[in-house]
N, C-alpha and C positions, 0 to 999 in steps of 0.2 A: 219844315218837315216835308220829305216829297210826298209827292202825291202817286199811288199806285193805280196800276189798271181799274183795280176793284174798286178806288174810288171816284173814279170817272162820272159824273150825273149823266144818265141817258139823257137828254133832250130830243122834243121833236122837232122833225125838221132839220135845214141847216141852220148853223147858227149866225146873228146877225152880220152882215158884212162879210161871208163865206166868199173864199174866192179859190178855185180848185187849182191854182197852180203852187199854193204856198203846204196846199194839205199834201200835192203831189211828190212834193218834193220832202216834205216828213217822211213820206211814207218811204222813197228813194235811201234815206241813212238809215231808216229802222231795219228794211230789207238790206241794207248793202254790210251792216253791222249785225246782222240776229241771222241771215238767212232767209232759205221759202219758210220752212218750217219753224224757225225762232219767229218768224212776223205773224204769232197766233192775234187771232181777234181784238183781244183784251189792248193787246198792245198797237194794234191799228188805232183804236180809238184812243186811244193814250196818247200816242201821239200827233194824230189829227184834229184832236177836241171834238171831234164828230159822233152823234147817234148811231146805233147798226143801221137804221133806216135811211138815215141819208149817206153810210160809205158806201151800202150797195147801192142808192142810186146813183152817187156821183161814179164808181168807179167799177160798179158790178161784182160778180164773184171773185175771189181770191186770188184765181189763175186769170182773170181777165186784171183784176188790179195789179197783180204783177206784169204783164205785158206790159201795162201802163208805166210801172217804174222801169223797167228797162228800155222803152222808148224813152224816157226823159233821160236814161241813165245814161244812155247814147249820143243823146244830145250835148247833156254835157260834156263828154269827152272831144267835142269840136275842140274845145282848148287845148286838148294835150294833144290831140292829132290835126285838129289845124294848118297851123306851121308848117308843120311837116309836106302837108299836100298843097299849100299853096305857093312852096318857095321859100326857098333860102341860101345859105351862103356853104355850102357844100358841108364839111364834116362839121363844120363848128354846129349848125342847127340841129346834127343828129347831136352833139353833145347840149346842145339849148334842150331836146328835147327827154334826153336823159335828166336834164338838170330839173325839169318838169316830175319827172317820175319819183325824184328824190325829193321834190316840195311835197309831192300828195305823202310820202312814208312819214315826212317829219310831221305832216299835218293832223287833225285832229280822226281823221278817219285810215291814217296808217295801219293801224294795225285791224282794217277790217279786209286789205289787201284788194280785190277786186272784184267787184260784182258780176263781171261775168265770167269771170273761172271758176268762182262759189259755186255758179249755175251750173256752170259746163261737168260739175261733179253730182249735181243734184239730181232724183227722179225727172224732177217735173222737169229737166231739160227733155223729154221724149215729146211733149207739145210741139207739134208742127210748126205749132206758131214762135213759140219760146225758144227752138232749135236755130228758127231762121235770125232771132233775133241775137245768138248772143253769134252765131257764124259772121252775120254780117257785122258785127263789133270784129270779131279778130282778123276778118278777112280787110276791112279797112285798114287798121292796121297794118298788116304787111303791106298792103297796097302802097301805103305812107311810108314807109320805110322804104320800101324798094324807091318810088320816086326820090326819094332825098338820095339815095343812095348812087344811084344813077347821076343824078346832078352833080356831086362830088366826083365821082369819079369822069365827068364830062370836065371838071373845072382841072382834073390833075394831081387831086387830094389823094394821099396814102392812104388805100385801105390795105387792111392785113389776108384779102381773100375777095376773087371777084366777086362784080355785081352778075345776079341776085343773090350771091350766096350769103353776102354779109346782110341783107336783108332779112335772109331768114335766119341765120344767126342770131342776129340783134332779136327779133323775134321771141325766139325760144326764150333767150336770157331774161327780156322785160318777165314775158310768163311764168319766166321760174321767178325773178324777184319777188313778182307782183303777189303769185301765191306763198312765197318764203313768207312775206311780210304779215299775213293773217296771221296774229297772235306775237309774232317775233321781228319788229321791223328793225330793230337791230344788226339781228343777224340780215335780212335781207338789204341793208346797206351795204355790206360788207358785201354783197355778192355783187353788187351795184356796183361797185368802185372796182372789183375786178372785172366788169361787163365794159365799160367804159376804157379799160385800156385797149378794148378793140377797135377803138373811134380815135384815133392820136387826130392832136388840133394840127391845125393847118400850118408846116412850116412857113415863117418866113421868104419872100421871094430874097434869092441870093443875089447882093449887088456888089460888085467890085468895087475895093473903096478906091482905088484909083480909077475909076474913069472918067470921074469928074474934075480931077485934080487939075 
C-alpha cells in the first residue's frame, strides 16, 4: 500500500546517513512533475523522507528550494546541451541532439515536458533570481544550437535556411515540443519528427565510380 503525505513520521533532525544531493534531486522530479505550486509541503517531505525542520535547514524557504532545484535542473541539462557546445560532426549532432529530446519524451519524465518552460509560465518566475535562472537555461541553449549550427554549415552541410536562423528555428521547435509533451508526449513526437526534417543528414561525399578504375 503506498504511503501518503499524511503519513510521513515527522522525525527530528535529519535522518541517519542524510546526504543533500539525493533529497536534491527528489525534490528536482517532484517540481519538474507537480510544478511550483503542485510541490506543496506535504509532498516535499514525502518525497525527501525529511522533517519540516531539517527541509528548511537544508534547503531554506520554498522559493529558495526551488532556486536550488533549478540550479541542479541545469546542471543536469549538460547532457543534452553538452555535445552540442563542445563539438561535433555538423548536422548529424544537431540530429544526435534531437535524438536526445526524443529519449527524455519516451522516458519516464515525458510527459512532465520541461521544467523551465513550466516556470517560464509560472508567477514565481517574477524572482529576480528564478527569472535569471530559467533565461540562462534557454539562452544556453540557443547559444548550443547556434554553435553546432555554425559548424555544419562551416563543414558544407545542407541546411534548409542560414545560420543563425536555423538556430533559432530549431529553438522555437524544441520549445514548442518540449511544452506540447506536458500531459501529451505523443503528440509532441509527432511534432518532433516534423522538426527534424529541418536537419537533413549529411549527404554522402559524391565519388566517380570511375576514377579509380
Amino acid at each position: 500500500m503506498a504511503t501518503t503525505a499524511g503519513d510521513v513520521p515527522r522525525r527530528r533532525g535529519r535522518p541517519v546517513g542524510f546526504e543533500r544531493l539525493p533529497a536534491l534531486d527528489a525534490l528536482v522530479e517532484l517540481f519538474w512533475r507537480e510544478g511550483y505550486d503542485g510541490a506543496t509541503q506535504e509532498a516535499m517531505l514525502a518525497s525527501t523522507g525529511l522533517s519540516s525542520s531539517s527541509l528548511y535547514r537544508t534547503f531554506g524557504t520554498k522559493d529558495a528550494t526551488f532556486a536550488a532545484v533549478l540550479e541542479r535542473y541545469l546542471e543536469l541539462a549538460d547532457g543534452m546541451l553538452g555535445p552540442l557546445e563542445r563539438g561535433g560532426d555538423g548536422t548529424a549532432e544537431l540530429q544526435a541532439f534531437l535524438d536526445r529530446v526524443r529519449d527524455q519524451l519516451g522516458g519516464p519524465m515525458g510527459a512532465a515536458g520541461c521544467l523551465v518552460l513550466g516556470t517560464l509560465c509560472d508567477p514565481v518566475n517574477r524572482s529576480v533570481e528564478i527569472d535569471a535562472l530559467t533565461r540562462r537555461h534557454v539562452e544556453r541553449m540557443l547559444a548550443a544550437l547556434r554553435t553546432a549550427v555554425e559548424r555544419a554549415a562551416a563543414a558544407g552541410d545542407s541546411l534548409p535556411i542560414g545560420s543563425p536562423a536555423t538556430a533559432d528555428v530549431l529553438l522555437a521547435g524544441v520549445l514548442g515540443v518540449l511544452t506540447r509533451a506536458r500531459g501529451n508526449p505523443a503528440a509532441a513526437l509527432a511534432l518532433l519528427d516534423g522538426l527534424r526534417a529541418l536537419v537533413p543528414a549529411r549527404m554522402p561525399a559524391f565519388r566517380d565510380p570511375g576514377a579509380f578504375s
